[in-house]
C-alpha positions, 0 to 999 in steps of 0.5 A: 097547742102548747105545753107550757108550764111556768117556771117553778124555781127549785126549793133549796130542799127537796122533802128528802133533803128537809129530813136529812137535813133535820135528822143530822148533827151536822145541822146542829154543829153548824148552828152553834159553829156559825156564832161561834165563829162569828163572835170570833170574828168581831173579837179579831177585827176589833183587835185588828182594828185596834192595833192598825189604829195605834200600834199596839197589840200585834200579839193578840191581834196575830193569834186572834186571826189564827183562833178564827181561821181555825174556827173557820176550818172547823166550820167548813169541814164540818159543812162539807160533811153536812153537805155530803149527808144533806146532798149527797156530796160534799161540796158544790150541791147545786143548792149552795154551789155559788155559797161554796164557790165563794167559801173557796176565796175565804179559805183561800185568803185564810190560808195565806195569812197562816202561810204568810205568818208562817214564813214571814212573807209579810210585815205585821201592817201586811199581815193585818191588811191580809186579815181584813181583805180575808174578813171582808170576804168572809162577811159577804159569803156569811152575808150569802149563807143568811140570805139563802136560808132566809130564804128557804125558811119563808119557802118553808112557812110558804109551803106550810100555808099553802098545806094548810089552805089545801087542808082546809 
């Protein structure tokens, strides 16, 4: 006789984490950083955009890609801090590892526009080429961040169905 049992995929939260999860800041600050953040995005691009197409605006166009990596320091410290009340550490819980994995190569890209700004290793066509292969890989890890929390709010209105037919 066998012990199977199917295979139960792992909620993104476990009833702790969902408390925690509610009960923190942390949450909120994301929440309203998240837009933020996003918004700072396509203001940037556009300028960005804007000055590849015709040459004009380098100046609104650089300090646009600073005011967004700032954004998103801000927003990646402050998720690290949520995910340390959230899981327990602050990054690379196994919930959002692969989120976190790619977070890393945004930053990454981030950063050495700031260092190639900074130290003039780049033209400024360089520097804005830098800034959208960093918004490209700053739209997919959003594009992730939604998907799995898409995902977690129809796991939650799942298990609220399923608590309300056993209820019944």
């Amino acid at each position: 006789m066998s012990d199977y049992r199917p295979h139960t995929p792992r909620t993104l939260y476990t009833a702790d984490e969902r408390r925690r999860r509610d009960a923190t800041v942390w949450t909120l600050v994301q929440g309203v950083l998240a837009p933020v953040q996003f918004f700072i995005f396509l203001v940037s691009l556009l300028l960005v955009m804007r000055y590849l197409a015709i040459g004009e605006g380098e100046s609104a166009a650089t300090i646009s890609v600073v005011v967004k990596t700032l954004a998103l320091y801000a927003i990646m410290i402050t998720g690290s801090i949520w995910e340390k009340v959230v899981f327990g550490r602050y990054l690379f819980a196994p919930a959002f590892f692969w989120e976190d994995v790619f977070s890393m190569l945004v930053l990454a890209l981030h950063t050495a526009y700031l260092a190639a700004l900074a130290f003039g290793w780049l033209q400024p066509r360089g520097l804005m080429f830098l800034a959208l292969a960093a918004y490209a890989t700053y739209v997919i890890n959003a594009t992730q961040f939604l998907l799995k929390l898409r995902a977690a709010r129809l796991d939650e209105s799942a298990r609220a169905r399923l608590q309300m037919e056993c209820a019944s």
